[in-house]
Each structure stands twice: as structure tokens, then as C-alpha cells.
C-alpha positions in Angstrom: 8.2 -3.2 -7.8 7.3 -6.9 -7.9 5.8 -7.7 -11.5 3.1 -8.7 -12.3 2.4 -9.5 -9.0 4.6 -12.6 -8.8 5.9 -14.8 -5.7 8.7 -13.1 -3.8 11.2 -13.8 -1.4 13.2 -12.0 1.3 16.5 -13.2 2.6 15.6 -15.6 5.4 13.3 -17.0 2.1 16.3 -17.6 0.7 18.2 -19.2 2.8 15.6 -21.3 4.0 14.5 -22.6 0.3 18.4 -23.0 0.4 18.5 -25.7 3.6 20.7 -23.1 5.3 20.6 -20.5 8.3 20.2 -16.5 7.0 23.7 -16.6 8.7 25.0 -19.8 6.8 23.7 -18.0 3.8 25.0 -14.7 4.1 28.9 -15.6 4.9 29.0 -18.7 2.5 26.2 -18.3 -0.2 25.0 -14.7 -0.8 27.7 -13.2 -2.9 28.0 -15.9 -5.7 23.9 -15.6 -5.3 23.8 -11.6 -5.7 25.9 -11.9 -8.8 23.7 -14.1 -10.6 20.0 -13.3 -9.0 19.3 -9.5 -9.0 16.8 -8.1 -6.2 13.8 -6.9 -7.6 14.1 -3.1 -8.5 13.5 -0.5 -6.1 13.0 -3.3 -3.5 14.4 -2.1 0.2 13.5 -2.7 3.7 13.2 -5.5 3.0 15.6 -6.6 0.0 13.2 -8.9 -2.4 14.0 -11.6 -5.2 11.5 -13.0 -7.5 11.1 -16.4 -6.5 11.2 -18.1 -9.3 14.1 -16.6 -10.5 15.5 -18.1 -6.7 14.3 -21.4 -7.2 15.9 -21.7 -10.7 19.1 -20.5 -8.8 19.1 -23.4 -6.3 18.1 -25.7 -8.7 21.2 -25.2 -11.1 18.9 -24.2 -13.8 19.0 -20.6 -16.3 17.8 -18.2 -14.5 14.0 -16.9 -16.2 14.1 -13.4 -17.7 11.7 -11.1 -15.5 9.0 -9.3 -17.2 10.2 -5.7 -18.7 7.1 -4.4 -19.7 4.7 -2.6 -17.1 1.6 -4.5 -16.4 -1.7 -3.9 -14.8 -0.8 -6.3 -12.1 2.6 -5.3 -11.1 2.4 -4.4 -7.1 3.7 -1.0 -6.5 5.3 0.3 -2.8 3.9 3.8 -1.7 7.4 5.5 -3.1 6.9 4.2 -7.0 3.1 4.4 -6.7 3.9 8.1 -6.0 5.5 8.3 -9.2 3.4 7.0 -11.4 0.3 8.8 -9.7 2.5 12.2 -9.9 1.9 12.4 -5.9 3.9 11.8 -2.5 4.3 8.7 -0.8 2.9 10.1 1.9 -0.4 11.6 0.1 -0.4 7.6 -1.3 -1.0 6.3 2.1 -3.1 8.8 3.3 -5.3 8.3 0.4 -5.5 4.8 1.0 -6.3 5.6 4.7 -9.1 7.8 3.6 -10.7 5.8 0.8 -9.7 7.3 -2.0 -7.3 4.3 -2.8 -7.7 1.2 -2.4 -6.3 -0.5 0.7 -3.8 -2.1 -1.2 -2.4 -5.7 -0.4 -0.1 -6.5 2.4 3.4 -8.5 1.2 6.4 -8.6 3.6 5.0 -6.1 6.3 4.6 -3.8 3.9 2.0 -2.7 1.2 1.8 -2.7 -2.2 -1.2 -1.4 -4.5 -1.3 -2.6 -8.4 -0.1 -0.1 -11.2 -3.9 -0.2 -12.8 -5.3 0.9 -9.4 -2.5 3.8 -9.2 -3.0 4.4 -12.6 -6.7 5.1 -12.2 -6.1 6.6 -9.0 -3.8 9.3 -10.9 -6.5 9.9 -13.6 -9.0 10.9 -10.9 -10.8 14.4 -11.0 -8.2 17.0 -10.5 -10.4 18.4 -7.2 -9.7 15.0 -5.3 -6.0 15.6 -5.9 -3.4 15.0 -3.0 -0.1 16.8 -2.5 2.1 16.9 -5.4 5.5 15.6 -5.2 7.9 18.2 -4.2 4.7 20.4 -2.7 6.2 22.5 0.2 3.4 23.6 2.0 0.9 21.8 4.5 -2.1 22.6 3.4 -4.6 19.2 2.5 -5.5 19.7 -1.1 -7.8 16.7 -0.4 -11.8 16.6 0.1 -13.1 15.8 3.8 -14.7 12.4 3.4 -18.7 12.8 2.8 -19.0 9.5 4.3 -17.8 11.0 7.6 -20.2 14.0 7.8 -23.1 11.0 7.0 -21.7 9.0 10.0 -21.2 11.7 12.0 -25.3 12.5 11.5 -26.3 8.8 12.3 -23.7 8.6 15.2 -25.7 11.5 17.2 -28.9 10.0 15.8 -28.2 7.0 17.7 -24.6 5.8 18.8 -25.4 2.4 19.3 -26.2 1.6 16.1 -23.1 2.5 14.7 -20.5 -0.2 14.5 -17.7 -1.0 12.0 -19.8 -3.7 11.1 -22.5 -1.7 10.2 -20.4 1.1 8.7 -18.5 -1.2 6.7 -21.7 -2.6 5.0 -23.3 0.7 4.3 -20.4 1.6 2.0 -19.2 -1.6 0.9 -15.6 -0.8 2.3 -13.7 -3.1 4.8 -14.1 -3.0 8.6 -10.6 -1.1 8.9 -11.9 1.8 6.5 -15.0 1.2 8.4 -13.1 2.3 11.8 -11.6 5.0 10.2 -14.7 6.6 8.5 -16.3 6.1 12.1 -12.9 8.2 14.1 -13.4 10.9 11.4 -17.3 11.0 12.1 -16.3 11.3 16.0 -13.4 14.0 15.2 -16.1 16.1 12.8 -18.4 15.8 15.8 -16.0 17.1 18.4 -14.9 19.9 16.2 -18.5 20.8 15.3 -19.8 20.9 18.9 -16.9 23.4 20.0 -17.4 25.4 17.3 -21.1 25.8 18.3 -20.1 26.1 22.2 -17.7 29.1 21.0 
């Protein structure tokens, strides 16, 4: 988790704030570091700090408390967003593929959505529920996207017409939702004509 949203950095951040090489850092600075400067909780792949928190380090001043309360801005990964939704990672991320979720933020190659978007993700109608956690068996639990069938209509109506651009402003959604609405339109398609050619 990285609260309330706040500046991070990962170890070549570190080292670099520090004047040193990662290398120069890990075998001559990283161990007195660790033991003072805690990585932020549930942080992995990569290993984060809270900035400020590194910058006090380096500086020889007291290291600042981090925030122990939740808040609606702290940035959650797919794994605690689960959690707190009472979902799989996986269903997280497919959710945000499909719409349902909001694409999230991208922060060190990886993303992150805030705890009040999960939060009201979680409090959704129970019929546009994912896959619970610990859920064994494949089946989707989730809604096909109405947007898709819509797309689908206008893409046989006239193919041309249909862009990511246009897509994207029809629903108010970015042009990478946009692409993916347009892939399920094209799927929906394929799957209905072979079910009529059957």
C-alpha cells in the first residue's frame, strides 16, 4: 500500500537520491538503511519506501511517522484491493479491464487503484459481482459488457465509423477501454455469426 497516495521510491531511487550506484548502495549503505527506513507494507516486486521518510534518512533528520489510519487516497495493488473489495486479484484486474473499475494509476510498472474507488467498487450491486476470493470454480459471475453488444450493432452498421476515438467518446472512457470495448464488440460478433451459420 502507499498512503495516501504519497511520493515513493524504489531501490535505484534510493541510491540515486543517495549520490551512489544501486550496487554502491546495496553492499555499503542498505543495511544500516533497512533498519531505520521500513519498506512500505505489502510492497514487493518492486520493494518501495516512502520518500519522504528516504529523504529525511539521507538528510540526518527524524524519520516522519507514516500515516496509520486508512484513507480515501491510499493507492492500493491488485492483491490488497482484493481484500478490501472481498474479491481476487485476478477478478480486480479483469474488472478494471472491463470497466467496471477504474483503470487505476500506473506507479513503478505497476498499478495501483485508491481505497475509496475499491471501496465503492466492493459496495456495488451484488449481480455485477466478480469471483470471490478462494472461489474454485471457473465460471464468470460477471455481466457481459452492454457497451459491447451496442458496439457490436454499430460495428456491422458501419465499420468505418467505429474507432477508439469515437468509442471512447461515446462512453466517456479512455481510448484503451475504448480498444477493449471495440475487441469484445468484434469477439460478440464472431460468436454471434457462427452461432447463426450452425
Amino acid at each position: 500500500m502507499i498512503p495516501q497516495g504519497r511520493p515513493t521510491y524504489e531501490l535505484e531511487d534510493v541510491a540515486r537520491a543517495a549520490g551512489v550506484s544501486e550496487s554502491t548502495w546495496r553492499r555499503s549503505h542498505h543495511q544500516a538503511f533497512s533498519r531505520t527506513v521500513k519498506a512500505l507494507p505489502g510492497s514487493a516486486r518492486p520493494i518501495l519506501y516512502d520518500a519522504a521518510q528516504v529523504d529525511a534518512y539521507l538528510a540526518g533528520e527524524p524519520i516522519p511517522p507514516l500515516p496509520t489510519e486508512p484513507a480515501p487516497t491510499d493507492l492500493l495493488s491488485d492483491k490488497e484491493a482484493g481484500a478490501v473489495a472481498g474479491l481476487a486479484p485476478s477478478t480486480i484486474r479483469a474488472d478494471a479491464s472491463g470497466g467496471r473499475l477504474n483503470e487505476g494509476v500506473e506507479r513503478h510498472g505497476r498499478r495501483w487503484w485508491t481505497r475509496a474507488a475499491v471501496e465503492q467498487h466492493r459496495d456495488r450491486p451484488t449481480e455485477y459481482k466478480g469471483r470471490t476470493t478462494g472461489a474454485k470454480d471457473r465460471k464468470s459471475r460477471l455481466k457481459p459488457d452492454p457497451r459491447a453488444a451496442t458496439v457490436a450493432e454499430q460495428l456491422d452498421a458501419q465499420a468505418d465509423a467505429v474507432t477508439a476515438a469515437t468509442v471512447a467518446e461515446q462512453y466517456e472512457v479512455s481510448e484503451r477501454t475504448a480498444r477493449r470495448i471495440i475487441t469484445k464488440a468484434r469477439s460478440l460478433a464472431t460468436d454471434q455469426s457462427g452461432t447463426t451459420g450452425a
